[in-house]
FIZA-609296 format. One record per residue: x, y, z of N, C-alpha, C in turn. Coordinates in nm, 3 decimals, always signed. Layout:
<nodes>
+---------+---------+---------+---------+---------+---------+---------+---------+---------+
!   neast !  nnorth !     nup !  caeast ! canorth !    caup !   ceast !  cnorth !     cup !
+---------+---------+---------+---------+---------+---------+---------+---------+---------+
!       X !       Y !       Z !       X !       Y !       Z !       X !       Y !       Z !
...
+---------+---------+---------+---------+---------+---------+---------+---------+---------+
</nodes>
This chain:
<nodes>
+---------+---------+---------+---------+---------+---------+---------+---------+---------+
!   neast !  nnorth !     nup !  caeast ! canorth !    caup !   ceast !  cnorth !     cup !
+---------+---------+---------+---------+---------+---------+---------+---------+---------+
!  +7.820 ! +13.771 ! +10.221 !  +7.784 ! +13.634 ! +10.193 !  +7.871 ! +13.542 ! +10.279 !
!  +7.801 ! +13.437 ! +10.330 !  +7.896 ! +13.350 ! +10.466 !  +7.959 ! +13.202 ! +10.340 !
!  +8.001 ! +13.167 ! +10.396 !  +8.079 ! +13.091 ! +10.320 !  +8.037 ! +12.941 ! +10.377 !
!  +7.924 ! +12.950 ! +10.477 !  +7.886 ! +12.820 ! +10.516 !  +7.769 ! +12.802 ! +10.413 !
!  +7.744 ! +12.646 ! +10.409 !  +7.641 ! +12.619 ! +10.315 !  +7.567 ! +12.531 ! +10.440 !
!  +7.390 ! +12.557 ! +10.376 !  +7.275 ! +12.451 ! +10.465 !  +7.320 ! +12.330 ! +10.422 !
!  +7.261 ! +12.224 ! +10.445 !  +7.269 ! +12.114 ! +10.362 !  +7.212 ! +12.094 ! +10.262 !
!  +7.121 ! +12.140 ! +10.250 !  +6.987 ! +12.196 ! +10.162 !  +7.054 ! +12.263 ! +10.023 !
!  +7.150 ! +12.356 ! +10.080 !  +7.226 ! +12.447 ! +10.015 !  +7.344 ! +12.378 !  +9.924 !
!  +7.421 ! +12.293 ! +10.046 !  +7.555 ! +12.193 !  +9.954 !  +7.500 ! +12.072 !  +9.880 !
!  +7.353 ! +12.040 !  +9.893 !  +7.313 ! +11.941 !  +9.818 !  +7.296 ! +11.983 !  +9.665 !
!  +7.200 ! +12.131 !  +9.662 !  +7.212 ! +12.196 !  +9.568 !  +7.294 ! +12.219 !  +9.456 !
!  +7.379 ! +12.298 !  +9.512 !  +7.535 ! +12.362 !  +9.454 !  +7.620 ! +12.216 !  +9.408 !
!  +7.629 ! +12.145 !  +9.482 !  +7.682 ! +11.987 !  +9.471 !  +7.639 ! +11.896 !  +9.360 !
!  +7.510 ! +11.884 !  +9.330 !  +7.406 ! +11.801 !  +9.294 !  +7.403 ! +11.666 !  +9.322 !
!  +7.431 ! +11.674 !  +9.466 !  +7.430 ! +11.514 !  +9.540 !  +7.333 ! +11.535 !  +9.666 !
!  +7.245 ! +11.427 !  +9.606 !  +7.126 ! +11.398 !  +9.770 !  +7.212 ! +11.459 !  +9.832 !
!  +7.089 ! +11.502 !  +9.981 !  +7.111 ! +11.508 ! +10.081 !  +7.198 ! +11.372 ! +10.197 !
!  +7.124 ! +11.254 ! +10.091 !  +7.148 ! +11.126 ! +10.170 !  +7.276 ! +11.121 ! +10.112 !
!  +7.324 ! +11.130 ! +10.003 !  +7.480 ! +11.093 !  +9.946 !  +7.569 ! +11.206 ! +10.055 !
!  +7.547 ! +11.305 ! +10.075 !  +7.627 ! +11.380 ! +10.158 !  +7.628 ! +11.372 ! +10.289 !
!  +7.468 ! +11.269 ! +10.384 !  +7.504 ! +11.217 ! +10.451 !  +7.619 ! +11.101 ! +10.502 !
!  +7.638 ! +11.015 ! +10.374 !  +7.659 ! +10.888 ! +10.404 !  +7.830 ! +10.935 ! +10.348 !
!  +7.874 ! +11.065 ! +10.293 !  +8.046 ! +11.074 ! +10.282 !  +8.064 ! +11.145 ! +10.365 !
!  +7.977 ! +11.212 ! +10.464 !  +8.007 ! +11.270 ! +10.589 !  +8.075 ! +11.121 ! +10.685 !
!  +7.947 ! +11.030 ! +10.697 !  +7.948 ! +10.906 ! +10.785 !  +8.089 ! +10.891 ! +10.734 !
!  +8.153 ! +10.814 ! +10.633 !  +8.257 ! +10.752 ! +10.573 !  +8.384 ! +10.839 ! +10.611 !
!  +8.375 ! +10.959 ! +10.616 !  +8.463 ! +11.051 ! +10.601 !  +8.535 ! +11.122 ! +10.531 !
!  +8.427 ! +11.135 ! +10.399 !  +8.518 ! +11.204 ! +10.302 !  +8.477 ! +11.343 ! +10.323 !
!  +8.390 ! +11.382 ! +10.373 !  +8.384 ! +11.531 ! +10.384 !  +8.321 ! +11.567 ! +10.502 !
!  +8.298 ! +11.707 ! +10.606 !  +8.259 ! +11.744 ! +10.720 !  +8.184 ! +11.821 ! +10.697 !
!  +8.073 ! +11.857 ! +10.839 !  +8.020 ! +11.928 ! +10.859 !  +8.040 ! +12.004 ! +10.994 !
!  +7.951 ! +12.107 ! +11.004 !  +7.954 ! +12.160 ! +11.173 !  +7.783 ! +12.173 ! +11.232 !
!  +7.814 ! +12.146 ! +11.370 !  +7.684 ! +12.226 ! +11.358 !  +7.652 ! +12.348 ! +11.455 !
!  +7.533 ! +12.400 ! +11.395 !  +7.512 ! +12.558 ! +11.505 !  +7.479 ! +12.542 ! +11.644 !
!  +7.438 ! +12.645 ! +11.685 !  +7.372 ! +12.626 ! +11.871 !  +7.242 ! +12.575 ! +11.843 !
!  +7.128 ! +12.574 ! +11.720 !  +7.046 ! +12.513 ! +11.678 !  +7.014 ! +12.404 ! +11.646 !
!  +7.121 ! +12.350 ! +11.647 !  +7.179 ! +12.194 ! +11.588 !  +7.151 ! +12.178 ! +11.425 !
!  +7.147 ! +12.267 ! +11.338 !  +7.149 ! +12.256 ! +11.203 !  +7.286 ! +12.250 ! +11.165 !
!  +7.312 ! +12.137 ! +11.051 !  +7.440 ! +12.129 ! +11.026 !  +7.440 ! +12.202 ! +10.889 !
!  +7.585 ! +12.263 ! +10.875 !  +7.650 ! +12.317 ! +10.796 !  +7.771 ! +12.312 ! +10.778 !
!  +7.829 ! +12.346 ! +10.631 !  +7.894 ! +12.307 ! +10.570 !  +7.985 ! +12.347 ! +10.474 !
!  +8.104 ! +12.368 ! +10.517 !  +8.232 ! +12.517 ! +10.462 !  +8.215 ! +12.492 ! +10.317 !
!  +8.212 ! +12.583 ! +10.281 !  +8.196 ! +12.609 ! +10.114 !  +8.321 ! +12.498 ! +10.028 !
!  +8.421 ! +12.555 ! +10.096 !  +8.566 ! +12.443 ! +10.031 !  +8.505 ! +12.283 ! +10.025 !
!  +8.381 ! +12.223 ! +10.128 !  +8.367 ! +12.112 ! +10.071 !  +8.316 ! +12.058 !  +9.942 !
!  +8.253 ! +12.173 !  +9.876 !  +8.232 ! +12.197 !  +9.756 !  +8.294 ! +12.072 !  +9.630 !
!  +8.443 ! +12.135 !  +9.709 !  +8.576 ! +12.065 !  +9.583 !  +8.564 ! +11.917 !  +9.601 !
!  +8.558 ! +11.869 !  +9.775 !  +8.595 ! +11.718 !  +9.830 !  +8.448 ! +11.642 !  +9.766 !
!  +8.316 ! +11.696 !  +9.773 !  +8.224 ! +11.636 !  +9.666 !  +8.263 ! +11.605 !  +9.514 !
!  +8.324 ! +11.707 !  +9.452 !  +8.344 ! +11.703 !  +9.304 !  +8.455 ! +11.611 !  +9.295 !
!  +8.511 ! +11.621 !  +9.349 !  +8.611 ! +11.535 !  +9.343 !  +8.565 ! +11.394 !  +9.388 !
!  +8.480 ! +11.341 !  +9.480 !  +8.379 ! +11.215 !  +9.518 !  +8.297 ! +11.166 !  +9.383 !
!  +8.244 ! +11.282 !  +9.354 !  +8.182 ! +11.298 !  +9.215 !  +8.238 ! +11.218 !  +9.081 !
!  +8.349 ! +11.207 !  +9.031 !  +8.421 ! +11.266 !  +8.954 !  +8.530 ! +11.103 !  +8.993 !
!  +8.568 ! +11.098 !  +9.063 !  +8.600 ! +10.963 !  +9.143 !  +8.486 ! +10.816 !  +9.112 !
!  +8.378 ! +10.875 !  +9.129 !  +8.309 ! +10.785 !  +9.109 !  +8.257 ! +10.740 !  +8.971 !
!  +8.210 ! +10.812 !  +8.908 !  +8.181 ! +10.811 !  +8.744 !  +8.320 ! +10.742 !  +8.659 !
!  +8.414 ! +10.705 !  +8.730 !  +8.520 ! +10.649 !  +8.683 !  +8.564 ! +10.513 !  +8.745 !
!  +8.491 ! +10.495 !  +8.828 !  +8.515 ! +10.365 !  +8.905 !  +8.617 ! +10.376 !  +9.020 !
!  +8.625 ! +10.476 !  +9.082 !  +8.775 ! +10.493 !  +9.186 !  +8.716 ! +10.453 !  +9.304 !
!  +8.717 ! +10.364 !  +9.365 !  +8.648 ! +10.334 !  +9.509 !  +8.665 ! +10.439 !  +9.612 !
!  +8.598 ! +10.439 !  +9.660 !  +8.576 ! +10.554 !  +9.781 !  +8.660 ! +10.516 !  +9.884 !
!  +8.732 ! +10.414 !  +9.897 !  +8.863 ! +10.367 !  +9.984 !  +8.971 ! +10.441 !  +9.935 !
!  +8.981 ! +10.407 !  +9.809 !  +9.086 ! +10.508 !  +9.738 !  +9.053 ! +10.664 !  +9.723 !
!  +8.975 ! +10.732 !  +9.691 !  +8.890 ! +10.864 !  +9.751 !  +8.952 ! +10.932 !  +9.856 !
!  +8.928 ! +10.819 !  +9.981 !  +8.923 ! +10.890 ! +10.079 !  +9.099 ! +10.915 ! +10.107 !
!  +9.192 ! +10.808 ! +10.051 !  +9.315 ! +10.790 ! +10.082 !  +9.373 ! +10.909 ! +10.034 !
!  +9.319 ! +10.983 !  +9.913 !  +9.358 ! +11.093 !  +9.857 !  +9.282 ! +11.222 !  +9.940 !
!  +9.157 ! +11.229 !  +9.945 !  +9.121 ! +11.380 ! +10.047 !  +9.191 ! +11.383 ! +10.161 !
!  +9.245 ! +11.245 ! +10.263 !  +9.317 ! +11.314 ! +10.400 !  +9.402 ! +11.341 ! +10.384 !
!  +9.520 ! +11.332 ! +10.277 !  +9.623 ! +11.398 ! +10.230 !  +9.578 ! +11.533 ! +10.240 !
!  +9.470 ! +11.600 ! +10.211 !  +9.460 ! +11.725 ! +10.157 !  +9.424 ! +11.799 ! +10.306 !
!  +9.500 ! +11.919 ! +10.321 !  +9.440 ! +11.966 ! +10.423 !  +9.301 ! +12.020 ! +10.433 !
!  +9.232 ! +12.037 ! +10.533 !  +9.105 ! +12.115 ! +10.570 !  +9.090 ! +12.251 ! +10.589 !
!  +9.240 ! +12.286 ! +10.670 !  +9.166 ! +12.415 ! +10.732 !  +9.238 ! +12.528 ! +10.652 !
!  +9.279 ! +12.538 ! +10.580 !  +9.342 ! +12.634 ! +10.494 !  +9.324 ! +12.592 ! +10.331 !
!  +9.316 ! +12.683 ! +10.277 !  +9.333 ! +12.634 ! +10.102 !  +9.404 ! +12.555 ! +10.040 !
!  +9.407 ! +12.459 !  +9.986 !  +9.518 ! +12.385 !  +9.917 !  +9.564 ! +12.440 !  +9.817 !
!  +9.718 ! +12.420 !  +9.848 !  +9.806 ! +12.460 !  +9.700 !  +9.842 ! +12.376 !  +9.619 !
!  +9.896 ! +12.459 !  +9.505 !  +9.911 ! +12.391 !  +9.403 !  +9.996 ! +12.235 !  +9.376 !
! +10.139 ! +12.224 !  +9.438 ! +10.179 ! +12.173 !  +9.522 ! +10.115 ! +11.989 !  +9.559 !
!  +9.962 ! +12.057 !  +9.659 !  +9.933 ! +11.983 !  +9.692 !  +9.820 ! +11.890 !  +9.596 !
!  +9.732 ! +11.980 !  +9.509 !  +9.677 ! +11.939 !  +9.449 !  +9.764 ! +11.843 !  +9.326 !
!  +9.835 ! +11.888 !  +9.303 !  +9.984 ! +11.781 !  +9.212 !  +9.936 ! +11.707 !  +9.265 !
! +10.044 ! +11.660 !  +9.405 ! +10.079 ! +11.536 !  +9.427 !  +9.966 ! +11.439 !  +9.482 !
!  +9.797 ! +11.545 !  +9.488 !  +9.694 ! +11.491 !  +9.496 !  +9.677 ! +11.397 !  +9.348 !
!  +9.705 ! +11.472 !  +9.259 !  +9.675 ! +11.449 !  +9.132 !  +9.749 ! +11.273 !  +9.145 !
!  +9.888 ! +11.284 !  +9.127 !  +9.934 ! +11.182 !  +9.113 !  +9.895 ! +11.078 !  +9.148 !
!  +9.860 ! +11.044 !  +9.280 !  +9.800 ! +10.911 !  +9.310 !  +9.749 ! +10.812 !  +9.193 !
!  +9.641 ! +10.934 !  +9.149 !  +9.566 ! +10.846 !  +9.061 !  +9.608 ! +10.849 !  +8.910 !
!  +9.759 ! +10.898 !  +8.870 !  +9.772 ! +10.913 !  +8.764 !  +9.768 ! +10.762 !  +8.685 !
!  +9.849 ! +10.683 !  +8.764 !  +9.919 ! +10.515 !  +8.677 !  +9.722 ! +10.482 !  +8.634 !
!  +9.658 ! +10.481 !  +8.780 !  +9.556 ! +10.414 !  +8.768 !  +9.460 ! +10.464 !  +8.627 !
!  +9.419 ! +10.589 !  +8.641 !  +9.357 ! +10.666 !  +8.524 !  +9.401 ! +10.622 !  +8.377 !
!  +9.538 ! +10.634 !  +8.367 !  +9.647 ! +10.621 !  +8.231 !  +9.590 ! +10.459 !  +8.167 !
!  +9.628 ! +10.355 !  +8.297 !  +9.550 ! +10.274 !  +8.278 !  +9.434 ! +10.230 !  +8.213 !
!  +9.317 ! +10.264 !  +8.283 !  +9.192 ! +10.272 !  +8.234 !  +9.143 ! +10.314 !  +8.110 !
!  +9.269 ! +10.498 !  +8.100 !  +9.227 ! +10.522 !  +7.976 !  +9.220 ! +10.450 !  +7.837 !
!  +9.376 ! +10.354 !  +7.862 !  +9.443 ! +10.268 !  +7.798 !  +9.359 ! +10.156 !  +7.729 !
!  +9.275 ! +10.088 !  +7.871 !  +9.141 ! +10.004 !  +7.797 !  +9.061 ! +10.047 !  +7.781 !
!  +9.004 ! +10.170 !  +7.749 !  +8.863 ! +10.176 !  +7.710 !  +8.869 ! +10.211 !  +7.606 !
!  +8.977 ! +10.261 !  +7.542 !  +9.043 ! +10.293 !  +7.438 !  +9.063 ! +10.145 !  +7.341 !
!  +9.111 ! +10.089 !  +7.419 !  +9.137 !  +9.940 !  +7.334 !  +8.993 !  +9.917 !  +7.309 !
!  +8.877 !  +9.873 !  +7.408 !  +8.774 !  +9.833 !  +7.420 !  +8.732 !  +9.943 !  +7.296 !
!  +8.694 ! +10.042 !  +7.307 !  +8.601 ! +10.103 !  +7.190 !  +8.711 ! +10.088 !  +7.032 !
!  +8.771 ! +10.050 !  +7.083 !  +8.892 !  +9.988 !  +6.924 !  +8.856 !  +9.865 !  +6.853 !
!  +8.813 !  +9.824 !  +6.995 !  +8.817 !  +9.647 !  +6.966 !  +8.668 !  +9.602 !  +6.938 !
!  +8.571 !  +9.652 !  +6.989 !  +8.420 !  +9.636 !  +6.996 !  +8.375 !  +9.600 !  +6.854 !
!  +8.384 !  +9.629 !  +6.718 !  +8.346 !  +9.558 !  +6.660 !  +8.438 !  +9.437 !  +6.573 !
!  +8.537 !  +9.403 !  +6.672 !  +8.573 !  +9.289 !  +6.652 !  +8.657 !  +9.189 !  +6.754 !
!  +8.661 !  +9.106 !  +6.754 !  +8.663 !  +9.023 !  +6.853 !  +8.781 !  +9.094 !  +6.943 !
!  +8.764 !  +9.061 !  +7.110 !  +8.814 !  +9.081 !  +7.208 !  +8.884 !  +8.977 !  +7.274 !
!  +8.927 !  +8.890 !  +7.207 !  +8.958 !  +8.754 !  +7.312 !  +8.862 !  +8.684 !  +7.365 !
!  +8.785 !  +8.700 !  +7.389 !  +8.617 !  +8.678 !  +7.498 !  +8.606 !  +8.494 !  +7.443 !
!  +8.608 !  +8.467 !  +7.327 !  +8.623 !  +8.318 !  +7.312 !  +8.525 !  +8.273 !  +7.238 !
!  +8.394 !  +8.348 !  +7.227 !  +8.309 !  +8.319 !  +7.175 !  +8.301 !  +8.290 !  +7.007 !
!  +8.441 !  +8.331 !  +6.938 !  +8.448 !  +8.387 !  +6.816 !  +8.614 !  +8.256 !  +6.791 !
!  +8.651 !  +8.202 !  +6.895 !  +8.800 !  +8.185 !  +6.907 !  +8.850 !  +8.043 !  +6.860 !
!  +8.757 !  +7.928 !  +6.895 !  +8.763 !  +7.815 !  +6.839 !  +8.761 !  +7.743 !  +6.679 !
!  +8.611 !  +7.839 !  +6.570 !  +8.610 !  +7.808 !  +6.472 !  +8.593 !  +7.924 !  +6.376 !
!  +8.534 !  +8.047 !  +6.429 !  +8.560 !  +8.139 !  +6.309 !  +8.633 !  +8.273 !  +6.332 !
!  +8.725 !  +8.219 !  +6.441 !  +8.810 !  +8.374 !  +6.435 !  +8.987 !  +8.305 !  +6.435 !
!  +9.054 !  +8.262 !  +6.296 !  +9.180 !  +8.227 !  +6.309 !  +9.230 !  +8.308 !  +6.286 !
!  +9.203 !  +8.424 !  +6.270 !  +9.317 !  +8.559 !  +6.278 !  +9.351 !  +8.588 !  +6.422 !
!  +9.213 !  +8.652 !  +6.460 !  +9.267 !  +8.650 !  +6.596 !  +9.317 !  +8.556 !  +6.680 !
!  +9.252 !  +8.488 !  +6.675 !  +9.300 !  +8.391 !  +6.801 !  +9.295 !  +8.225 !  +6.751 !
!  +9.429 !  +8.222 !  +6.644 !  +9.421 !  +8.108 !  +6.625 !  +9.430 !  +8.003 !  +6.727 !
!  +9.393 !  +7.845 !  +6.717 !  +9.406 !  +7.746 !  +6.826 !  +9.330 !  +7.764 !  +6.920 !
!  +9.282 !  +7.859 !  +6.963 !  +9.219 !  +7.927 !  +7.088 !  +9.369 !  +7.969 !  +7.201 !
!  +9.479 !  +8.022 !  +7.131 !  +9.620 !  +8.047 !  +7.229 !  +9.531 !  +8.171 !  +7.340 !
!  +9.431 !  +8.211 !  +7.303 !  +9.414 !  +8.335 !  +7.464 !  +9.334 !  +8.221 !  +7.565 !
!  +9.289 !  +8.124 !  +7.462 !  +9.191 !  +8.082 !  +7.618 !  +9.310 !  +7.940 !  +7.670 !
!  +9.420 !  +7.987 !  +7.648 !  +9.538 !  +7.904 !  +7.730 !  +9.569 !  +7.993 !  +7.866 !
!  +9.536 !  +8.106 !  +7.846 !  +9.573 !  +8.221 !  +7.950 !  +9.468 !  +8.245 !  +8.049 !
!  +9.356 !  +8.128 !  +8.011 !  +9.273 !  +8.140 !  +8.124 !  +9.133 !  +8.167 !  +8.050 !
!  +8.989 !  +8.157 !  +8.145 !  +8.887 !  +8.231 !  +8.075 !  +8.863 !  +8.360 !  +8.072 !
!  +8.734 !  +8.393 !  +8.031 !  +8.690 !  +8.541 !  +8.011 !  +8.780 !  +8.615 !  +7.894 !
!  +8.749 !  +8.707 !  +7.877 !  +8.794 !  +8.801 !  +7.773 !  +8.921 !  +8.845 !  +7.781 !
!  +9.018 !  +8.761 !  +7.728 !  +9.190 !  +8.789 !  +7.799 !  +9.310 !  +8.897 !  +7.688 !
!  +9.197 !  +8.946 !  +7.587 !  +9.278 !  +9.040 !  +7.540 !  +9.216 !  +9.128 !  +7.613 !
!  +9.134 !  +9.190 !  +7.641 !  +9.082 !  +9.304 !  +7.737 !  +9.142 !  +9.322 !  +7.850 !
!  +9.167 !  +9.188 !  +7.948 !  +9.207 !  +9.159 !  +8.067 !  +9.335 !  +9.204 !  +8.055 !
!  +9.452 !  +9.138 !  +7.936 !  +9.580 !  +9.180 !  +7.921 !  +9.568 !  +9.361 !  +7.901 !
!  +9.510 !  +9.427 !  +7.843 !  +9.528 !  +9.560 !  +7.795 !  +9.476 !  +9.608 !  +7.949 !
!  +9.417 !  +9.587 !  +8.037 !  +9.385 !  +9.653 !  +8.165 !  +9.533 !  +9.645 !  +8.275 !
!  +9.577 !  +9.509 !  +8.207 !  +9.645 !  +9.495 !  +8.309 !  +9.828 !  +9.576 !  +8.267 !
+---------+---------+---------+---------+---------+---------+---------+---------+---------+
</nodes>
């Protein structure tokens, strides 16, 4: 068994269009080669740099940030453990973060968020005076717990 994939093949195994694996080829998050036929193909290890695109994305990680983390990683040999760590890390603060508000957010959802709508006349627990919408508009207990 060869360890190259069609495109046909890494779209498959991947479960990303053909066009999505065009357009992180274009960007540069992942490579291809091509034959004396001109069909491109595609080392099995890119496998991981999709899932990880994948997986990046369903979380909101921009593909600027993505990519800042795969060229760290080498290509032509396996990555170690090592590297996958200090791959890891990058995105640890950011993740911890996030986890932090969505956590608040599904805490807070059935009751007021700062948002203001609730803040002037029938929410004096929370937010007596309206003191969050001194901190600016929009939803500023959410905003504070992100930040």
């Amino acid at each position: 068994m060869t360890s190259d994939l069609t495109v046909g093949e890494m779209a498959a195994r991947s479960g990303v269009a053909v066009s999505a694996l065009h357009f992180y080829e274009a960007e540069g998050l992942i490579q291809s080669w091509r034959t004396p036929a001109n069909h491109r193909r595609y080392d099995r290890r890119e496998l991981r740099r999709v899932a990880i695109i994948k997986v990046a994305q369903t979380l909101g990680v921009p593909l600027a940030e993505v990519r800042e983390v795969l060229d760290a990683l080498p290509r032509d040999r396996p990555i170690s453990a090592a590297q996958w760590n200090a791959a890891g890390q990058v995105w640890h603060n950011r993740l911890t973060a996030q986890i932090e508000a969505l956590t608040a957010l599904r805490d807070q959802m059935g009751s007021c968020i700062g948002c203001g709508c609730l803040s002037l006349e029938n929410c004096p627990l929370y937010n007596p005076e309206d003191i969050a919408g001194r901190d600016g508009p929009g939803p500023r207990r959410w905003t504070r717990a992100k930040e």
